[in-house]
N, C-alpha and C positions, 0 to 999 in steps of 0.2 A: 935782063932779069934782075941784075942786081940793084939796077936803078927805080924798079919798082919796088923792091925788096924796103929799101928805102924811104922810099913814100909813104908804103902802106907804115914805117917807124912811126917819121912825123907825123903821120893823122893820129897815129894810135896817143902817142905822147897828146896832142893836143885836146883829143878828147875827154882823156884825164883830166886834164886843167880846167877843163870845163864843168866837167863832173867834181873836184873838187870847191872850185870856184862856188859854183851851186851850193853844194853843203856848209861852203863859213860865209855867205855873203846874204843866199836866198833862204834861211831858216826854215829846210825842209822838214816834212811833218814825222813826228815820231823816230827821229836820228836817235842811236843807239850810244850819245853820249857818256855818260857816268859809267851807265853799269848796264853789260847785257851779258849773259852767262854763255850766249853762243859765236856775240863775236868778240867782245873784248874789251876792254877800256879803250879811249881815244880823248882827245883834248878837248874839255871841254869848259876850258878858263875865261872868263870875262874879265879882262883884264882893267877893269872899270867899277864905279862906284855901280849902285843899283840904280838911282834917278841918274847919272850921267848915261849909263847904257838905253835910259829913256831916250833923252836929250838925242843920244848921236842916232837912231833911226825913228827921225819925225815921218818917213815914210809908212811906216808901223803904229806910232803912236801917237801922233801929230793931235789925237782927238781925248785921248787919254791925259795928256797934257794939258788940254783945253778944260776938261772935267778939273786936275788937282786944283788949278789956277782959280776957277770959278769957285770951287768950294773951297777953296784959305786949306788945303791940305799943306803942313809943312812939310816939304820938299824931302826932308831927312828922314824920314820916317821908311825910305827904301834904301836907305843908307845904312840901316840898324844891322845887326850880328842873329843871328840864331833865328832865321824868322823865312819863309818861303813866299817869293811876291809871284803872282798869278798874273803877267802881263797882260789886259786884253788887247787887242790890237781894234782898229779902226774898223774892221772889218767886222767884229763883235761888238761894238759900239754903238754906229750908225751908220753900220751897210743900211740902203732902203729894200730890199728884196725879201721877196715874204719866205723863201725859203730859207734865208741865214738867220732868223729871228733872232736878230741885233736886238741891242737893248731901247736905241729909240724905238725902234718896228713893236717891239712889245709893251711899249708905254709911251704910248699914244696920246695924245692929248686933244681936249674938244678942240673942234674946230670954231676959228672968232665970229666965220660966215655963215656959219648955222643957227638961225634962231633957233632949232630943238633942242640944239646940245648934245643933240645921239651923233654927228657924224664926228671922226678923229680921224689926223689926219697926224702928221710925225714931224717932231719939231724940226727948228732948222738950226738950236743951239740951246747948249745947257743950260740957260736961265731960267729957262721953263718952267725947270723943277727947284724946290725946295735944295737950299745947299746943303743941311743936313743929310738929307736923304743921297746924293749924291756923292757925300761924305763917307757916309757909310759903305754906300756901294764899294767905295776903291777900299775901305780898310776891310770889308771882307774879303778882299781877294790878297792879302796878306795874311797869311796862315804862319801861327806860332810854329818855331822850332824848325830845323833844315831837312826838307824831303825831299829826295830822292827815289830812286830806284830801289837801290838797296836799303835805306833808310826807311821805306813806307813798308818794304818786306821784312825786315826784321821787327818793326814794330807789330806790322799786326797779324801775322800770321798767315797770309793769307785771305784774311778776312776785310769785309768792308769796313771800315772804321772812320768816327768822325773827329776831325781834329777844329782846335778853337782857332776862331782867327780874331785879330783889331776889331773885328765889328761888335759897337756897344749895344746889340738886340740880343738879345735872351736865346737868340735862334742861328747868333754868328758863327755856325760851325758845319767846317767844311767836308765834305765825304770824299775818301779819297780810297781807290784801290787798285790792284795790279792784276794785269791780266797776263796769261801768255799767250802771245799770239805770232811765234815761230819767236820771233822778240819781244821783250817785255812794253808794256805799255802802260803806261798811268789814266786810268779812268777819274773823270769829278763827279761827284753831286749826281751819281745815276741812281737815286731813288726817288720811288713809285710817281712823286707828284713834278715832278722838275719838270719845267717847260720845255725841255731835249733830253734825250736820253744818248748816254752814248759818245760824253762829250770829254774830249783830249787833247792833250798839246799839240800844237801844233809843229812845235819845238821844246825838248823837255831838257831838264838835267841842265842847265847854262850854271856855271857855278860862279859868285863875285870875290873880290879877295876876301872880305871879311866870312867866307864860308857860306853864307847865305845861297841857296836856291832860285833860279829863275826857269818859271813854265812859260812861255810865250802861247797863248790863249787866240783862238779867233772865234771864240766866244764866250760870253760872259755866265757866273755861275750866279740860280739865284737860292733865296735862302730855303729850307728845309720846316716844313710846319711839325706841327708836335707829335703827329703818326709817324714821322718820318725819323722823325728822332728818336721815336721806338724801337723803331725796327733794327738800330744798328748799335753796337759798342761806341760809347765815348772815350778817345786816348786816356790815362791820365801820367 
């Protein structure tokens, strides 16, 4: 009996380690880092730059890298203080599967073997596109100022609210809101016209030394047309 008793310790013990293992290694969705009012604070320090925290999981990002590099993004620029960077991962990139609706999957480009022009088919690498454009992509998913949990709920109430990001389009600004859903959750860009609705971190609240915010994303947010910018409060 006792030597069962035993047993059933060590599986119990190692279960745990597993279960914790999972939470700091495999970037489970929607972890209750920073701030959640029902269970608690817990660690949630990245003890790295913001492009070094890139750099160490090319398992994640490997394609996001492949975007700064092509468009001459300088590196530093997730380095910066006061600023929230919206990791996409690979998998909001250029998964090919028409239900992740990746950003290749959604911009598509003609095919070379089509004399019509109407078939599209999904590139095989970011040259494809315009580096500008590309450019932009990653500096909108840098949104001004450090948010949070508790930082997006005292600012807005409540309410949806759009915050400015790095992006140089008249339209670079990002929708962010909180939900409660037994735990809090950070919703993006869930208005009327967005190509997903309903879209969240995968991994939220990762905080860097310099105070800065990291959302780990496995999908990408696009921008907001000018009904859309209506419909909600701009931060100021």
């Amino acid at each position: 009996m006792m030597k069962r008793y035993y047993i059933y310790i060590v599986a119990l013990a190692l279960f745990s380690l597993v279960l914790t293992g999972c939470d700091l290694f495999g970037l489970k969705l929607q972890e209750p880092y920073d701030y959640n009012d029902q269970v608690g604070l817990s660690d949630n320090q990245v003890k790295m730059s913001g492009w070094s925290f890139i750099k160490s999981r090319t398992d994640l990002f490997s394609q996001l890298i492949e975007a700064v590099n092509y468009a001459e993004v300088d590196t530093n620029v997730f380095n910066l203080p006061n600023q929230t960077l919206l990791l996409v991962t690979n998998t909001g990139l250029t998964n090919a599967t028409a239900s992740n609706l990746s950003y290749w999957y959604t911009h598509q480009i003609p095919d070379p073997t089509d004399p019509t022009g109407v078939r599209k088919i999904m590139p095989l690498s970011w040259d494809v596109y315009p580096k500008e454009q590309i450019k932009d992509l990653i500096l909108y998913h840098i949104v001004k100022g450090c948010w949070s949990y508790m930082e997006i709920t005292n600012a807005t109430q409540g309410r949806s609210t759009f915050f400015q990001t790095l992006s140089s389009s008249s339209y670079g600004y990002m929708l962010l809101q909180i939900k409660r859903e037994g735990a809090m959750s950070i919703y993006l860009n869930n208005f009327p016209s967005h190509y997903k609705v309903d879209v969240k971190p995968r991994t939220p609240n990762l905080q860097i030394p310099n105070g800065s915010y990291i959302h780990v994303m496995d999908s990408y947010l696009d921008y907001p047309n000018e009904l859309d910018m209506s419909l909600f409060p701009i931060y100021k």
